[in-house]
N, C-alpha and C positions, 0 to 999 in steps of 0.2 A: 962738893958736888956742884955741876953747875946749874944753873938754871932752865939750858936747855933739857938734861936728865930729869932733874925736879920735875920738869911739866910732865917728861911723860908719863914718870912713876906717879903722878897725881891721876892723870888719865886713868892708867891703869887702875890704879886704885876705886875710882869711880866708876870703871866698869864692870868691876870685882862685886862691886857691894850691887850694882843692876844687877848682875849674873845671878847674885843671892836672893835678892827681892823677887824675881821674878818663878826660881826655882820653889818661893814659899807660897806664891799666890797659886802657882799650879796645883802645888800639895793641897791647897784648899779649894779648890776646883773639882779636885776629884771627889 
């Protein structure tokens, strides 16, 4: 794999785990 794909599946990655965090702060807001 190159480095250029590396980056974005990291990206991804870290938007993945924001998408989660933010779906649990809501749960607890309610």
């Amino acid at each position: 794999m190159d480095s250029k794909t590396s980056k974005i599946l990291g990206i991804l990655d870290d938007y993945e785990e924001r998408e989660i965090l933010v779906m649990i702060e809501a749960e607890e807001m309610v």
